[in-house]
Rosetta silent file (secondary structure, phi, psi, omega in degrees, C-alpha in Angstrom):
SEQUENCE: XXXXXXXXXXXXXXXXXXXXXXXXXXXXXXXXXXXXXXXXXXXXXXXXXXXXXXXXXXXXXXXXXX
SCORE:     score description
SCORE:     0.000 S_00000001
   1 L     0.000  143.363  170.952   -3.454   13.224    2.353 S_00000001
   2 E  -120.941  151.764 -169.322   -5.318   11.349   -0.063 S_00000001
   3 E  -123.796  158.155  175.397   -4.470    8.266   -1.689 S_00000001
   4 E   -94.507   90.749 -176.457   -5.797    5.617   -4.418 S_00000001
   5 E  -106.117  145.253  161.333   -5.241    2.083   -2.635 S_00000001
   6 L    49.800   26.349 -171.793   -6.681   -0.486   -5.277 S_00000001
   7 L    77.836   19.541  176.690   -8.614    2.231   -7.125 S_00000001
   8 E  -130.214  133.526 -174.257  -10.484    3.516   -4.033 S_00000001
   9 E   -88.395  140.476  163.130   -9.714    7.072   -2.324 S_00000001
  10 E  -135.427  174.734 -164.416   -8.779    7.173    1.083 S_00000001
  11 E  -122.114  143.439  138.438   -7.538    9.858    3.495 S_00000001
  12 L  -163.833  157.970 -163.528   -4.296    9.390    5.837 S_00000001
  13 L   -44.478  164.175 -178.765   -2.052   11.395    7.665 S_00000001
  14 L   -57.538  152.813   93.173    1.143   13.116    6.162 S_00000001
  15 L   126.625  -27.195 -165.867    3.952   11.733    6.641 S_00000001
  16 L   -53.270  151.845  159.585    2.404    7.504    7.300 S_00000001
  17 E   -59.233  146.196  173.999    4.382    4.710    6.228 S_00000001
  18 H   -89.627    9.938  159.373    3.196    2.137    3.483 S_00000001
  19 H   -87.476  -32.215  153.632    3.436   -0.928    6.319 S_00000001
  20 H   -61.426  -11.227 -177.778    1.065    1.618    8.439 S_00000001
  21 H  -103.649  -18.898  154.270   -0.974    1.932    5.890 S_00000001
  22 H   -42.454  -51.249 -170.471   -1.306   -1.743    5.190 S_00000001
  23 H   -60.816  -51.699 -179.992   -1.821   -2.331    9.088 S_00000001
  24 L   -52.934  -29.557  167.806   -4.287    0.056    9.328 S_00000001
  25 L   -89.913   14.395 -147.905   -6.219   -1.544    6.680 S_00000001
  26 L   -12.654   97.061 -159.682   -5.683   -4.726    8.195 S_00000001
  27 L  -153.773    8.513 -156.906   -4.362   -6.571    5.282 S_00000001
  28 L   -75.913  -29.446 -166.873   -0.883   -6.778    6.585 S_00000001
  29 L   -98.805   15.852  164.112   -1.121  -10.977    6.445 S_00000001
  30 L  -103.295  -43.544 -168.226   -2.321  -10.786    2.940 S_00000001
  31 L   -56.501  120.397 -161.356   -0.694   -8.459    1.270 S_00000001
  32 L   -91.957   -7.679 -135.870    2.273  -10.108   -0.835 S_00000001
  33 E   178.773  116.882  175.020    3.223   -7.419   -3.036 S_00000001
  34 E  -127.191  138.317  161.635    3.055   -3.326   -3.394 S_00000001
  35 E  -140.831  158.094 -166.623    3.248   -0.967   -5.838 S_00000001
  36 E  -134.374  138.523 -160.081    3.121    2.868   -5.734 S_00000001
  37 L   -13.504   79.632  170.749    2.345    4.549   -9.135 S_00000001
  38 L    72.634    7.628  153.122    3.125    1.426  -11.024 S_00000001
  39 E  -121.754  140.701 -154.962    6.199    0.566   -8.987 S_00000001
  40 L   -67.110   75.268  179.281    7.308   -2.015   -6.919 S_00000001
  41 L   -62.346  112.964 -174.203    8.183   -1.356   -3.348 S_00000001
  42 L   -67.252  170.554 -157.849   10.237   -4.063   -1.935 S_00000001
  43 H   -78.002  -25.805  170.016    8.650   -5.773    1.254 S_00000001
  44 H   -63.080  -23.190 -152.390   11.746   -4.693    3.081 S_00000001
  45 H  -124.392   -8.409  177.628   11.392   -1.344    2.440 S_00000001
  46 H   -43.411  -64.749 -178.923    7.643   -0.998    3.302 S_00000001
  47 L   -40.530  -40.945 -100.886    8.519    0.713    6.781 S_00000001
  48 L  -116.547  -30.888 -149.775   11.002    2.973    5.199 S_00000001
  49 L  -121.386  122.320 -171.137    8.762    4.292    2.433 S_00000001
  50 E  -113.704  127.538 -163.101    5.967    6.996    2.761 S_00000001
  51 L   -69.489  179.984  156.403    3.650    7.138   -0.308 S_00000001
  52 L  -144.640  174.142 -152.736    2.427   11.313   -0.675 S_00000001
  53 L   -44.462  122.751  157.206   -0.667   13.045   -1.628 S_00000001
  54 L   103.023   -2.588 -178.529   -2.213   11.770   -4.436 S_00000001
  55 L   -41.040  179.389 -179.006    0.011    8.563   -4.842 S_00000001
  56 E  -159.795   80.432  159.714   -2.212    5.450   -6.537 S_00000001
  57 E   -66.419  141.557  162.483   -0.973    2.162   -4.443 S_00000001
  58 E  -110.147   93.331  172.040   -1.632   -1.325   -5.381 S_00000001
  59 E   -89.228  143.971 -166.581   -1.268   -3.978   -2.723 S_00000001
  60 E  -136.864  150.099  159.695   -1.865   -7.562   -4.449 S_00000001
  61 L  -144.912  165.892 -174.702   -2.035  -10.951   -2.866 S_00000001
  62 L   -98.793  154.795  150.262   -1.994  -14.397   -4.788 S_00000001
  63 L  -105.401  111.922 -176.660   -4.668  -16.453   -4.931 S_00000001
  64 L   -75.686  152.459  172.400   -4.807  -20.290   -5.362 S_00000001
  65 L   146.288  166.237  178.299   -7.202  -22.091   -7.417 S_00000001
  66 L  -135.437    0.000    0.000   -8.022  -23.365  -10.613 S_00000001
């Protein structure tokens, strides 16, 4: 299946989780924050919830600084 993470296409399997697909990108200790066309998946629910073909994810992390 392909997906949009952060405006870049990628391919993964049917069926994956969005905390596998975090892991897989290994980003899992940044990411703070998901969204799946323009909605917010709570952090709890990350196992639970499998994005599908064409989905357009945003994982965000904050950044300090001034």
């Amino acid at each position: 299946m392909n997906l949009i993470i952060n405006g870049e296409e990628k391919k993964f399997q049917e069926g994956i989780s969005l905390q596998e697909i975090i892991t897989s990108l290994q980003i899992e200790d940044k990411v703070m924050a998901a969204a799946v066309n323009m909605e917010i998946v709570k952090k709890d629910d990350w196992t639970k919830f499998r994005p599908v073909n064409d989905d357009k994810l945003e994982l965000l992390q904050f950044v300090g600084g001034g």
